[in-house]
N, CA and C of each residue as an Amber inpcrd file, in Angstrom:
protein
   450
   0.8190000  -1.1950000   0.0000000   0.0000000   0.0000000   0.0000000
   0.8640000   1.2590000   0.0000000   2.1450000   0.9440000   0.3630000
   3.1290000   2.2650000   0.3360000   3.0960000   2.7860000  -0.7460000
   3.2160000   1.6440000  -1.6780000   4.2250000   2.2860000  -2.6160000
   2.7460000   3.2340000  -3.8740000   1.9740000   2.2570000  -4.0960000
   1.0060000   3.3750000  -4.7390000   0.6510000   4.5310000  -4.1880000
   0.6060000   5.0320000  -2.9020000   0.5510000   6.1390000  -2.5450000
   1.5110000   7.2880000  -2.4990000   2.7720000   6.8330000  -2.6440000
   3.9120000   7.4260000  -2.8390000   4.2520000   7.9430000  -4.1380000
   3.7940000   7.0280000  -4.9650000   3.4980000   7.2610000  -6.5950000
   2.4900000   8.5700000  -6.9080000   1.3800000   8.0570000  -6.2540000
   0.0800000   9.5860000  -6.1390000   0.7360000  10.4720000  -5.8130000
   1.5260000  10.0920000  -4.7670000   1.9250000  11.7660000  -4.4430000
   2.8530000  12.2740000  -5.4910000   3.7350000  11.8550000  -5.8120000
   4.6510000  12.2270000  -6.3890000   4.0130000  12.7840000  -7.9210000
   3.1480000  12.0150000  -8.0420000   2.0770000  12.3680000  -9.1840000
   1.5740000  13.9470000  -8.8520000   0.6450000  13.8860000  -7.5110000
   0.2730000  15.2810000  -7.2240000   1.0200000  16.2590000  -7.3160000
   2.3270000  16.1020000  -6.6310000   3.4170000  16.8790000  -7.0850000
   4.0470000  17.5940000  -8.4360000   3.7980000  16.8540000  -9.0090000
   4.5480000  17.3530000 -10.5220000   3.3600000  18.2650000 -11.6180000
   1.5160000  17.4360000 -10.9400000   0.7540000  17.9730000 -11.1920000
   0.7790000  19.7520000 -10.4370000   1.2920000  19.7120000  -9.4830000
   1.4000000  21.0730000  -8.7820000   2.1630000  22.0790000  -9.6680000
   3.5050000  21.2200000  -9.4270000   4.4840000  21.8000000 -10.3850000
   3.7310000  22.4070000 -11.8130000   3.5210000  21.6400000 -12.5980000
   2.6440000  21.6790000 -13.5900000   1.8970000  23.5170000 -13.6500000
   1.4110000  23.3500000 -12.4100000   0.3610000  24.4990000 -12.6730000
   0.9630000  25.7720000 -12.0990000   2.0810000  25.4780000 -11.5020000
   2.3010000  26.4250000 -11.0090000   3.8440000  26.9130000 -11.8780000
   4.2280000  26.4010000 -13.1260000   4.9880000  26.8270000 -14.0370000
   3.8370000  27.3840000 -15.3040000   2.3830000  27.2900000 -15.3160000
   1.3040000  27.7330000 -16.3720000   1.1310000  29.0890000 -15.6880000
   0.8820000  28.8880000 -14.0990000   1.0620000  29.9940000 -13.5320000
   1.5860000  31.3240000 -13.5650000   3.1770000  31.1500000 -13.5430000
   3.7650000  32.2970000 -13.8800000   4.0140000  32.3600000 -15.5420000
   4.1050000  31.4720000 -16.4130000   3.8180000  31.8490000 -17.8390000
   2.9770000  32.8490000 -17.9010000   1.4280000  32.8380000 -17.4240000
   0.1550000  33.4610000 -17.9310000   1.0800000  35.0150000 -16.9770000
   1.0070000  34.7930000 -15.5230000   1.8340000  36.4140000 -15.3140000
   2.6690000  36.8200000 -15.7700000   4.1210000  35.8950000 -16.6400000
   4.9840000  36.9230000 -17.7790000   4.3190000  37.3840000 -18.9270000
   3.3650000  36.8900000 -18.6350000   2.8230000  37.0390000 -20.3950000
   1.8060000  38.9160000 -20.3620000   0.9480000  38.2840000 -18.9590000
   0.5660000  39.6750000 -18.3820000   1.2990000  40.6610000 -18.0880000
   2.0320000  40.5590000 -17.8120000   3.5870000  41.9280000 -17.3640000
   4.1810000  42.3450000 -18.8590000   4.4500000  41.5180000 -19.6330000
   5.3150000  41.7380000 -21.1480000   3.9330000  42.9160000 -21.3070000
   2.2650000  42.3870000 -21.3270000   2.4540000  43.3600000 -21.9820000
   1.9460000  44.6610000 -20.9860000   1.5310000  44.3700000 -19.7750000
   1.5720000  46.0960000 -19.0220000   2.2750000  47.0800000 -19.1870000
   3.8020000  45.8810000 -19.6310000   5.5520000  47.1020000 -19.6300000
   5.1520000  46.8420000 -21.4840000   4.3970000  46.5780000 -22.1040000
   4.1450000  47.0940000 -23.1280000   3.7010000  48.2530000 -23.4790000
   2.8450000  48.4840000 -22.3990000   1.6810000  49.6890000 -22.5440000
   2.6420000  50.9710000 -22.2230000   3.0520000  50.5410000 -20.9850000
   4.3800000  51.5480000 -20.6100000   5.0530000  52.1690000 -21.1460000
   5.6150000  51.4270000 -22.0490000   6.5270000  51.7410000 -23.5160000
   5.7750000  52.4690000 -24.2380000   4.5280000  52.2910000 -24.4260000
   4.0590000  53.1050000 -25.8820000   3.2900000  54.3350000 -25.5040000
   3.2400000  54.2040000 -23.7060000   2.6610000  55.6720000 -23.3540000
   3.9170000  56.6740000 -23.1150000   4.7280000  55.9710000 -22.8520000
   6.1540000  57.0430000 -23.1330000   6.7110000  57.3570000 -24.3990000
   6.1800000  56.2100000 -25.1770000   6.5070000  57.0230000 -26.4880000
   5.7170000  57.8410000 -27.4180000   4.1240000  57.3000000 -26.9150000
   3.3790000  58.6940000 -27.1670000   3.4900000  60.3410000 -26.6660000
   3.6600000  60.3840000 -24.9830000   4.3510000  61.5680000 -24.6760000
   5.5010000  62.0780000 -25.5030000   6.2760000  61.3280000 -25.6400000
   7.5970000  62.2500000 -26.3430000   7.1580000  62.3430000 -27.7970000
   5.9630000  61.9730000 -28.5040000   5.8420000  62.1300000 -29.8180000
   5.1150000  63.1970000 -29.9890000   4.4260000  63.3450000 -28.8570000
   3.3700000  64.7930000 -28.2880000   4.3610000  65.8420000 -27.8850000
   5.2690000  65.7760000 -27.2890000   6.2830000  66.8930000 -27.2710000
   7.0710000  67.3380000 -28.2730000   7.2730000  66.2420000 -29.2090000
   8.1420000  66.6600000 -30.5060000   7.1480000  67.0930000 -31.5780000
   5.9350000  67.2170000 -31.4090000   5.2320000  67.3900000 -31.6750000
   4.7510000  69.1890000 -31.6140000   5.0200000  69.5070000 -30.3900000
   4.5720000  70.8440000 -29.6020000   6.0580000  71.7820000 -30.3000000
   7.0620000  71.0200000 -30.1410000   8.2570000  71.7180000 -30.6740000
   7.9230000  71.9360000 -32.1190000   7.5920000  71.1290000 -33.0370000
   7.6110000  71.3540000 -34.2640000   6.8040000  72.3640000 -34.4570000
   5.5050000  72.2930000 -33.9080000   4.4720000  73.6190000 -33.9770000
   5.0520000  74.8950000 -33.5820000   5.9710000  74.9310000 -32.5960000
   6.1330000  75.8940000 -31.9600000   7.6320000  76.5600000 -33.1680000
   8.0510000  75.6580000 -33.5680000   9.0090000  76.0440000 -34.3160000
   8.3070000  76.7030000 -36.3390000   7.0550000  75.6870000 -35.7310000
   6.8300000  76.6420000 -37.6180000   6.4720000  75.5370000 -38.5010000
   6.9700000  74.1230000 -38.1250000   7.2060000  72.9300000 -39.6470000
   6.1660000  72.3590000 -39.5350000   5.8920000  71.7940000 -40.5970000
   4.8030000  70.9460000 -40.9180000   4.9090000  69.5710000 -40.1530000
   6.1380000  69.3750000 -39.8860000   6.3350000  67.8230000 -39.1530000
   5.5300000  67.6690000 -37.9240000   4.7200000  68.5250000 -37.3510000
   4.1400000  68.4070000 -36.1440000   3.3580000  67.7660000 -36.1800000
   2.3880000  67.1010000 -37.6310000   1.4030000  66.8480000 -37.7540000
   2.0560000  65.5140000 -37.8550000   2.7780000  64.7890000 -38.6640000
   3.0330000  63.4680000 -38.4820000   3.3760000  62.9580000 -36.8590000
   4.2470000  63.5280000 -36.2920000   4.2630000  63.1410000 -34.8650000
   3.0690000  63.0430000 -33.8240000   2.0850000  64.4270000 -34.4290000
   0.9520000  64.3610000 -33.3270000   0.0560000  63.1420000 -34.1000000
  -0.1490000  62.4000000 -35.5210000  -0.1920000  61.2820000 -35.9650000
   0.3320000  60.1340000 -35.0390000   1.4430000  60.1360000 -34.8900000
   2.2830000  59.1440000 -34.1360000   1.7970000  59.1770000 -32.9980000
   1.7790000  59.7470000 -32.5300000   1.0420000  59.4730000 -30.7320000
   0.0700000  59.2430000 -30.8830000  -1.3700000  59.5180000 -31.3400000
  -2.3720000  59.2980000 -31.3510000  -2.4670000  57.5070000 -31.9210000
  -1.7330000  57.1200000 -32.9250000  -1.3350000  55.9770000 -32.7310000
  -0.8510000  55.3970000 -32.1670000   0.3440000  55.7840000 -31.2240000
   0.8160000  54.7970000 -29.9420000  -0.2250000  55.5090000 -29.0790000
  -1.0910000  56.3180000 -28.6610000  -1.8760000  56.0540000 -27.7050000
  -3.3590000  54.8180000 -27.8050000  -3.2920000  54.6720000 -29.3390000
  -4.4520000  53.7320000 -29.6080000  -3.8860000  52.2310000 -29.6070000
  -2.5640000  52.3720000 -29.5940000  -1.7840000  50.6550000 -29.6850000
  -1.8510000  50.6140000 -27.8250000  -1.5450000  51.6850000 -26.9970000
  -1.4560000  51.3390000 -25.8720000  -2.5580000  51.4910000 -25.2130000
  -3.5430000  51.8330000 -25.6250000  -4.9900000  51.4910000 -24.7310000
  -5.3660000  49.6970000 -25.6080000  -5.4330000  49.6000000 -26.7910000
  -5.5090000  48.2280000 -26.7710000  -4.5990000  46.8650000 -26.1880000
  -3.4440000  47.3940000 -26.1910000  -2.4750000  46.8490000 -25.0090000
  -2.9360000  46.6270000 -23.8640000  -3.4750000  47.8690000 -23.2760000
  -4.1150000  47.8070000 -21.7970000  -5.3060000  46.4890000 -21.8200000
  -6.2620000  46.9060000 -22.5750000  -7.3240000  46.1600000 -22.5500000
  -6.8600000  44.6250000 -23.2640000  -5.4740000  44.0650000 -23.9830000
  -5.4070000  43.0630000 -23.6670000  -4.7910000  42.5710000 -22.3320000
  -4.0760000  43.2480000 -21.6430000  -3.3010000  43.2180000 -20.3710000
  -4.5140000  42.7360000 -19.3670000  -5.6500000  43.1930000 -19.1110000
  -6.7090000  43.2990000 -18.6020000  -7.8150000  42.0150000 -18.8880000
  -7.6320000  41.9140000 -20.2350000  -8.0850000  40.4770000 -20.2390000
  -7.8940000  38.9720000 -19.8940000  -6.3490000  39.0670000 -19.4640000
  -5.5080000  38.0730000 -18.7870000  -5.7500000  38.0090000 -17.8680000
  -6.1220000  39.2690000 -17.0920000  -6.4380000  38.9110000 -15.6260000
  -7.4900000  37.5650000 -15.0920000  -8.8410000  37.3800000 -15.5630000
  -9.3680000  36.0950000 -15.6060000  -8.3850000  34.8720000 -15.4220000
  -7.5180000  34.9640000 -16.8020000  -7.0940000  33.9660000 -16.9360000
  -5.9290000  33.2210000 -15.9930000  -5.3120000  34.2170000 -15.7170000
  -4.0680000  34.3920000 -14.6910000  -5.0320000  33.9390000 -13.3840000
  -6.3320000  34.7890000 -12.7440000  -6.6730000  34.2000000 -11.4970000
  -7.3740000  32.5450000 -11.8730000  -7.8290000  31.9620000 -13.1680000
  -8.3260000  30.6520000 -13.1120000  -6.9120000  29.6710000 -12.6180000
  -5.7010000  30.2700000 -13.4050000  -4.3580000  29.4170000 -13.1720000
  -4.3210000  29.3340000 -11.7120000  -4.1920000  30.4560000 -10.9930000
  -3.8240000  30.5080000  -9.6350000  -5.0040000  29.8070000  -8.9540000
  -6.3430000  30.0310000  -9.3550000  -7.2400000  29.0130000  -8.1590000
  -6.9410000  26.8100000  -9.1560000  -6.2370000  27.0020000 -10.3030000
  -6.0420000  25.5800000 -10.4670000  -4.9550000  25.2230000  -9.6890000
  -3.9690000  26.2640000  -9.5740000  -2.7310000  25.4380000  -8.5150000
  -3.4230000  25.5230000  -7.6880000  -4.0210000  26.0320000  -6.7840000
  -4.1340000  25.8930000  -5.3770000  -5.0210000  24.9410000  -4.7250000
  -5.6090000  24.4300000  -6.0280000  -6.8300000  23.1330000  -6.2310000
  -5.6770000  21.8830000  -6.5140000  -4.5680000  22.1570000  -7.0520000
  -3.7150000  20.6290000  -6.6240000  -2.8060000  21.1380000  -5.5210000
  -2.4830000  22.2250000  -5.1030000  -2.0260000  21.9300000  -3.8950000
  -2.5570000  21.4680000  -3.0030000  -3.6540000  21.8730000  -2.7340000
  -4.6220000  21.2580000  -2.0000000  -4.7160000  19.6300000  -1.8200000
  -5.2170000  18.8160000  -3.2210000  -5.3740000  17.4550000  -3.5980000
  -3.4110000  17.2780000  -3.1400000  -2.6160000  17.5660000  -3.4050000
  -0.9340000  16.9560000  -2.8490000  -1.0960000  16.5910000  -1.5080000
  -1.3320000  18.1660000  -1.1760000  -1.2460000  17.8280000   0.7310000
  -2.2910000  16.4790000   1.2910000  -3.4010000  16.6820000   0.7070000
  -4.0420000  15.5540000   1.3080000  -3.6130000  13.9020000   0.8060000
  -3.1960000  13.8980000   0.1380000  -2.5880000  12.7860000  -0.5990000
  -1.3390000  12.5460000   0.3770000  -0.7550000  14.0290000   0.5760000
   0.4470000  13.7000000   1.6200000   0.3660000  13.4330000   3.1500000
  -1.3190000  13.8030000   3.0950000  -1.2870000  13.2050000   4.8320000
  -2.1450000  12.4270000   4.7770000  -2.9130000  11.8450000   3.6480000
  -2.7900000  10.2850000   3.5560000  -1.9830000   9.2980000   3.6750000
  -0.5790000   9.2360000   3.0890000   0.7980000   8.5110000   2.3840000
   1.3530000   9.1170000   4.6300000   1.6090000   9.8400000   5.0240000
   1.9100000   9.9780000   6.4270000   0.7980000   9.1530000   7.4860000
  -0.3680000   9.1640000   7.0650000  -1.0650000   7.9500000   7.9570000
  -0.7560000   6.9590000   7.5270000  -0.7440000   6.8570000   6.2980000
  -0.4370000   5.3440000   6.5160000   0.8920000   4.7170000   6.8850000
   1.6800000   5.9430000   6.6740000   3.0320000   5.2890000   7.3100000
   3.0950000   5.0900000   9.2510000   2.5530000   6.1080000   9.4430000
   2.0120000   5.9970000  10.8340000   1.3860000   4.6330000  11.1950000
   0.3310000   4.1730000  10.5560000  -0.1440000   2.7150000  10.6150000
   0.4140000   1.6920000  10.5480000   1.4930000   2.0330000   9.2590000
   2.2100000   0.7840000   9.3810000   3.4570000   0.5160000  10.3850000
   3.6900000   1.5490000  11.2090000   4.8830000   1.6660000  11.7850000
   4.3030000   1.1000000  13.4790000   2.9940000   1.3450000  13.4450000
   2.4080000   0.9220000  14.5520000   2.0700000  -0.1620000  13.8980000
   1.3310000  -0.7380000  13.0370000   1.6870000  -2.3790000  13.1230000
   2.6350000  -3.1070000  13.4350000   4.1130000  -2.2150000  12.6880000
   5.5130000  -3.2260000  12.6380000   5.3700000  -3.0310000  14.6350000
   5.4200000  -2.2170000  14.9930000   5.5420000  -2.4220000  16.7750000
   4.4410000  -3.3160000  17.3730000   3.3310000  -3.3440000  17.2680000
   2.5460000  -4.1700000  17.3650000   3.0000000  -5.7740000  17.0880000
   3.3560000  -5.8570000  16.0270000   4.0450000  -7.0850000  15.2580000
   5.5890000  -7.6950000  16.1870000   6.3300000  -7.0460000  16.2750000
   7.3520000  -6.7570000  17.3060000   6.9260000  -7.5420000  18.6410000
   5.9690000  -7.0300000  19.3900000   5.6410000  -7.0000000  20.4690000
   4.9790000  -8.2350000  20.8510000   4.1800000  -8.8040000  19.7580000
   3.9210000 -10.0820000  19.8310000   4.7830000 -10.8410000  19.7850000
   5.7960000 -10.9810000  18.9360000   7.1330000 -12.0210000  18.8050000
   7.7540000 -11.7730000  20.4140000   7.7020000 -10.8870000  20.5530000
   8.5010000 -10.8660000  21.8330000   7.7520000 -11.2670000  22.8350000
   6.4130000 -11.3800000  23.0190000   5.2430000 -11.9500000  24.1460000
   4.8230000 -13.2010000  23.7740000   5.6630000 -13.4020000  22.4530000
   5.0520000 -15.2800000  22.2040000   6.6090000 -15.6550000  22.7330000
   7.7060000 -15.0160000  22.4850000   9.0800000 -15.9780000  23.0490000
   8.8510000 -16.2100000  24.1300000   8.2310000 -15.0060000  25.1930000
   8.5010000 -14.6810000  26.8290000   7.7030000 -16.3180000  26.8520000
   6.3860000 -16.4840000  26.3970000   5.2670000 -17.1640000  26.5130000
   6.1400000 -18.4530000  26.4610000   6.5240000 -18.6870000  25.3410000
   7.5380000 -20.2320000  24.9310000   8.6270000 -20.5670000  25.9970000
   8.7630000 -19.4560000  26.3530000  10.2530000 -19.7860000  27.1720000
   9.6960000 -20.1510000  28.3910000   8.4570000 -19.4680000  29.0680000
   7.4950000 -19.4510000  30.0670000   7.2350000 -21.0980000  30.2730000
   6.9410000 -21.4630000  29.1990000   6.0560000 -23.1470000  29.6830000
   7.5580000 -24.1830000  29.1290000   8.3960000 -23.5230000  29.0730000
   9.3940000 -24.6030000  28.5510000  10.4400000 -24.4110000  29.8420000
  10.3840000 -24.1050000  31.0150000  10.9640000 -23.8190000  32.2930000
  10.3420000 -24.9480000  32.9870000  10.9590000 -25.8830000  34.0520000
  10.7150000 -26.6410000  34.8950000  10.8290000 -25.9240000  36.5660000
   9.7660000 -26.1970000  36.9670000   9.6380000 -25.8280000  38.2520000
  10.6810000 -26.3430000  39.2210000  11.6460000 -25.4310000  39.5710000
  12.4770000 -25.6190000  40.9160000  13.9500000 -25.8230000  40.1100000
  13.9960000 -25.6570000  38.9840000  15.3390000 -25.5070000  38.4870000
  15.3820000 -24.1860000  38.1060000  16.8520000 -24.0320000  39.2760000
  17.6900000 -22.8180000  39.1960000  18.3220000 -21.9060000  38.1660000
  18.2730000 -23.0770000  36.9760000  19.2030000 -22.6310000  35.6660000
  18.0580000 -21.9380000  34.5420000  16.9610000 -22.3670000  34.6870000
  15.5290000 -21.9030000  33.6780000  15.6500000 -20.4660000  34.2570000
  15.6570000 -19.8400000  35.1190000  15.3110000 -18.3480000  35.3970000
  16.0840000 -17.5250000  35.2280000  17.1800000 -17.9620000  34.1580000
  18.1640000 -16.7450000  34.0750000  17.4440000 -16.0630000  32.5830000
């Protein structure tokens, strides 16, 4: 009985493992793109400032840059709102690990009772051999000889 339970566990285990390497995948994947959004709202600001310079200086180039931001501000609000849609997905990962951590531990203090059980059998088991010798040695003694009671 040890050994299939030792197997489960070790099973539960790797199943843990498992979810808890899907785990942080789905959060790099969420972070790549938050520090995506990041990126393209800083590069909309500075396209909005080079933007303000060009106006302020006279050139026509102001208009392609204030172009440019308005496009990295529309790449980084859809950024956001995919960033945002992960979230679901990222908390289903985290309540699936914590649904086999859960199933491990109990598996693991299953596989600990029963080692507990069997360790109190083997003493149990023990204890009889040693109360059947006392017993054998008991009726195999002759009354009034000196040498049986050592």
């Amino acid at each position: 009985m040890k050994h299939p339970l030792w197997r489960l566990l070790r099973l539960r285990g790797l199943l843990e493992e498992q979810m808890q390497l899907d785990l942080e995948l789905r959060r790099s994947q969420m972070r790549r793109l938050e520090t995506a959004v990041s990126d393209h709202e800083k590069r909309a600001r500075a396209a909005r400032g080079d933007a303000l310079e060009h106006l302020a200086g006279g050139g026509d180039e102001w208009l392609l840059d204030s172009a440019d931001a308005e496009i990295l501000a529309w790449k980084s609000a859809r950024l956001r709102l995919m960033a945002e849609s992960r979230i679901p997905e990222v908390e289903e990962a985290r309540a699936a690990l914590l649904a086999r951590r859960k199933e491990r531990r109990q598996v693991e203090s299953l596989v600990n009772r029963a080692a507990e059980c069997e360790a109190l059998e083997e003493a149990r088991a023990e204890q009889k051999r040693v109360d059947d010798w006392y017993q054998s040695r008991a009726t195999r003694q002759k009354p009034g000889d000196p040498t049986t009671l050592l």
